[in-house]
N, C-alpha and C positions, 0 to 999 in steps of 0.2 A: 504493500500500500504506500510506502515511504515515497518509492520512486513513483507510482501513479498521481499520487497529491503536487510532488514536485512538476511532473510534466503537466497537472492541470492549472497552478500557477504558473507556470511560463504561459502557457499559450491567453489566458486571463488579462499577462501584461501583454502583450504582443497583440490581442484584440485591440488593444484600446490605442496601438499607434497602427494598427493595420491603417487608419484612412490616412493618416500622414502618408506610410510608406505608398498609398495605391494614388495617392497623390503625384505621389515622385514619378510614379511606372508613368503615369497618364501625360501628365504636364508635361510640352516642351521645355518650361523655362527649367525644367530637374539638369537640362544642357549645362548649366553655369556651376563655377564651383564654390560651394558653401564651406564655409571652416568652422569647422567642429571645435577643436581643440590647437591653441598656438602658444608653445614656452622657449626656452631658449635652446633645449634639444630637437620637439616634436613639432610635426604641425600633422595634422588629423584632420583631412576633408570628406565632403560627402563629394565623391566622381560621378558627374553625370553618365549617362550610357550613350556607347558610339564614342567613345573618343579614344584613342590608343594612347597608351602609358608615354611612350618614349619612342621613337623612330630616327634613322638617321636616310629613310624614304624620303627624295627631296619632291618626289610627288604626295607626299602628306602633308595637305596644308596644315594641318593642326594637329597637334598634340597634348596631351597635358601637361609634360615639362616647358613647352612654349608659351601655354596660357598661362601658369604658370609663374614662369618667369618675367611673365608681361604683366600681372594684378602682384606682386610680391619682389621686385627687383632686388629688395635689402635684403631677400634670405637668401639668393642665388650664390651659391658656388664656381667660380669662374674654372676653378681645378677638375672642376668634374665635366664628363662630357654631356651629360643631360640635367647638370647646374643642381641638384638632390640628390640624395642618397634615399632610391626605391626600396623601402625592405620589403616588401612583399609587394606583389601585383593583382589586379583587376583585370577581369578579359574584355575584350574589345566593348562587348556588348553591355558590360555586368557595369550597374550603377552602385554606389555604395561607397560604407569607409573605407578608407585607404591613410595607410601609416607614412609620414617622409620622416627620418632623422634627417636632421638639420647639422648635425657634427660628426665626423667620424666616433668617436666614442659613443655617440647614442647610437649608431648606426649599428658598430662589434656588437650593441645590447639586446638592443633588437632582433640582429640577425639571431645570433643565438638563440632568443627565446623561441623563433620559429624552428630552427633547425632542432630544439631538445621538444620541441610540442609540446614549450609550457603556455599557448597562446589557443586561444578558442575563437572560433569563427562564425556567427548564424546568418543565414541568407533565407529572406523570404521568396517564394516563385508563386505564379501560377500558374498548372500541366493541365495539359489537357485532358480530358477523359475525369474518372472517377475511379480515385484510388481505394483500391477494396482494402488493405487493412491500416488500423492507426497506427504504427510504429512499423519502419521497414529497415533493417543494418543491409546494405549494400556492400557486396564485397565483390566486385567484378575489377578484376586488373585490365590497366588502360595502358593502351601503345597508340604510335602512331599508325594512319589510315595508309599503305603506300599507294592507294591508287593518289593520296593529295597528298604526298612529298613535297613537290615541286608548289602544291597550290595553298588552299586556307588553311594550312598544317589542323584539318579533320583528324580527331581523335577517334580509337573505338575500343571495343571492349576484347578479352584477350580470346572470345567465343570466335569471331570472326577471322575469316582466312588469311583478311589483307593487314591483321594486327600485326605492327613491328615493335619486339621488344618490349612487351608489354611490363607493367611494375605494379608493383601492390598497391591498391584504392580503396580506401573504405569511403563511405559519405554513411551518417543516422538521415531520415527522414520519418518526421512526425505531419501529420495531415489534422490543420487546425479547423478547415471547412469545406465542404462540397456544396456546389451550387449551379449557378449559368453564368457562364462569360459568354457575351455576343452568340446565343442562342443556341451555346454549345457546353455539351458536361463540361467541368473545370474541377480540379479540387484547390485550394489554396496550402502550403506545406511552408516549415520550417523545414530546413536543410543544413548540417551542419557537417562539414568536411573535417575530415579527420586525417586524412592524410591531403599531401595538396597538389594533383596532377595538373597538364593542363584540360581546359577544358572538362573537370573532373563532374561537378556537377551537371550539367549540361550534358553530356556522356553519358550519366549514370542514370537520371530521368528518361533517357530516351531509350535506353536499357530494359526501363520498367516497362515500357511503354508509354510512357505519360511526358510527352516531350514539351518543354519548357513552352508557354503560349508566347511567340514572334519570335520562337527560335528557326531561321530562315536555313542556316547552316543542316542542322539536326534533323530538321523536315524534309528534309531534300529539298528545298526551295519550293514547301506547299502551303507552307506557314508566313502568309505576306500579310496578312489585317490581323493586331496593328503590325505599326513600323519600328516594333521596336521589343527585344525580348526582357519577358517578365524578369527579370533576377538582378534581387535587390541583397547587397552587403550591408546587412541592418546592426552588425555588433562586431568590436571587439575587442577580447579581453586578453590582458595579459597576467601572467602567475605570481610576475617578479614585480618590482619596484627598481626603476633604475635610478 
């Protein structure tokens, strides 16, 4: 009963910012970058969806270390080649918090905590379909797709023929509501990665069958309304204190 009371308070607090967070999925202006959290090692924003981490693509107009660099000039690092220190990442599509050390020293701390998994991560989505049970441990190993080597480096699970080199994946999925999205099943889920592939949640939902709602990638390109894939980076916590 311990752990069922626990997962019925989370999903309790997590109701009561779902509109914020379905605000964010909806809303254009979720494009801009919001700051969370700013000290003299950290700065902690909310990443709109659609923008790529860093590129050295001089056909990307935009990036986030560019925007960036452009609304925050006095924290840029000239030493660095993308002016921050990324300790972890965001996928192209995924909105959400995102961690910068701003020092090398907060940066050694950060990594660290990632690389020992003293750091927890929750993402809200919305899949399609209707997830038949409430709590589901994913463990399907993810490699790269080689037919998209060369293309949107497409992840897949370690079932499939064209999987290369696949690695251990966990993701928890809890299903906090089933309903209708644009006149079609939906379930609404917490999703919490436990280990950190690319592309891992995204992968693993499409796994279940329940593939991310505007995931275009994962649909095979069937999934076009909206313009834009559910999966929001709604938490993160670390173990340590730096």
């Amino acid at each position: 009963m311990g752990l069922f009371n626990v997962i019925l308070r989370c999903i309790y607090r997590l109701e009561r910012i779902w509109s914020f967070v379905i605000s964010k999925l909806c809303n254009p202006s979720s494009q801009k970058i919001e700051v969370l959290h700013l000290s003299d090692n950290f700065l902690v924003i909310n990443k709109g969806h659609d923008i790529v981490i860093n590129s050295n693509d001089p056909h990307v107009a935009e990036s986030l270390h560019s925007i960036l660099s452009k609304l925050y000039p006095t924290l840029v690092n000239p030493k660095l080649r993308h002016y921050f220190h990324f300790v972890h990442r965001l996928d192209f599509v995924t909105s959400g918090v995102l961690c910068l050390a701003l020092n090398k020293k907060a940066a050694s701390a950060a990594a660290q905590c990632f690389e020992k998994r003293l750091t927890k991560k929750y993402y809200m989505a919305l899949v399609r379909g209707h997830v038949s049970e409430e709590v589901i441990d994913i463990k399907a190993a993810i490699g790269e797709c080689s037919s998209e080597k060369n293309g949107n480096h497409k992840m897949c699970v370690e079932d499939d023929t064209e999987c290369l080199a696949p690695r251990t994946a966990f993701t928890r999925l809890i299903v906090l509501e089933r309903g209708i999205f644009a006149a079609y099943p939906a379930s609404k889920v917490m999703l919490r990665p436990v280990t950190g592939r690319r592309h891992q949640l995204r992968v693993h939902c499409h796994y279940l069958g329940h593939t991310i709602v505007g995931d275009y990638t994962y649909s095979s390109g069937k999934d076009v309304n909206p313009d834009r894939t559910f999966l929001h980076a709604l938490r993160l916590l670390y173990f340590t204190i730096y």
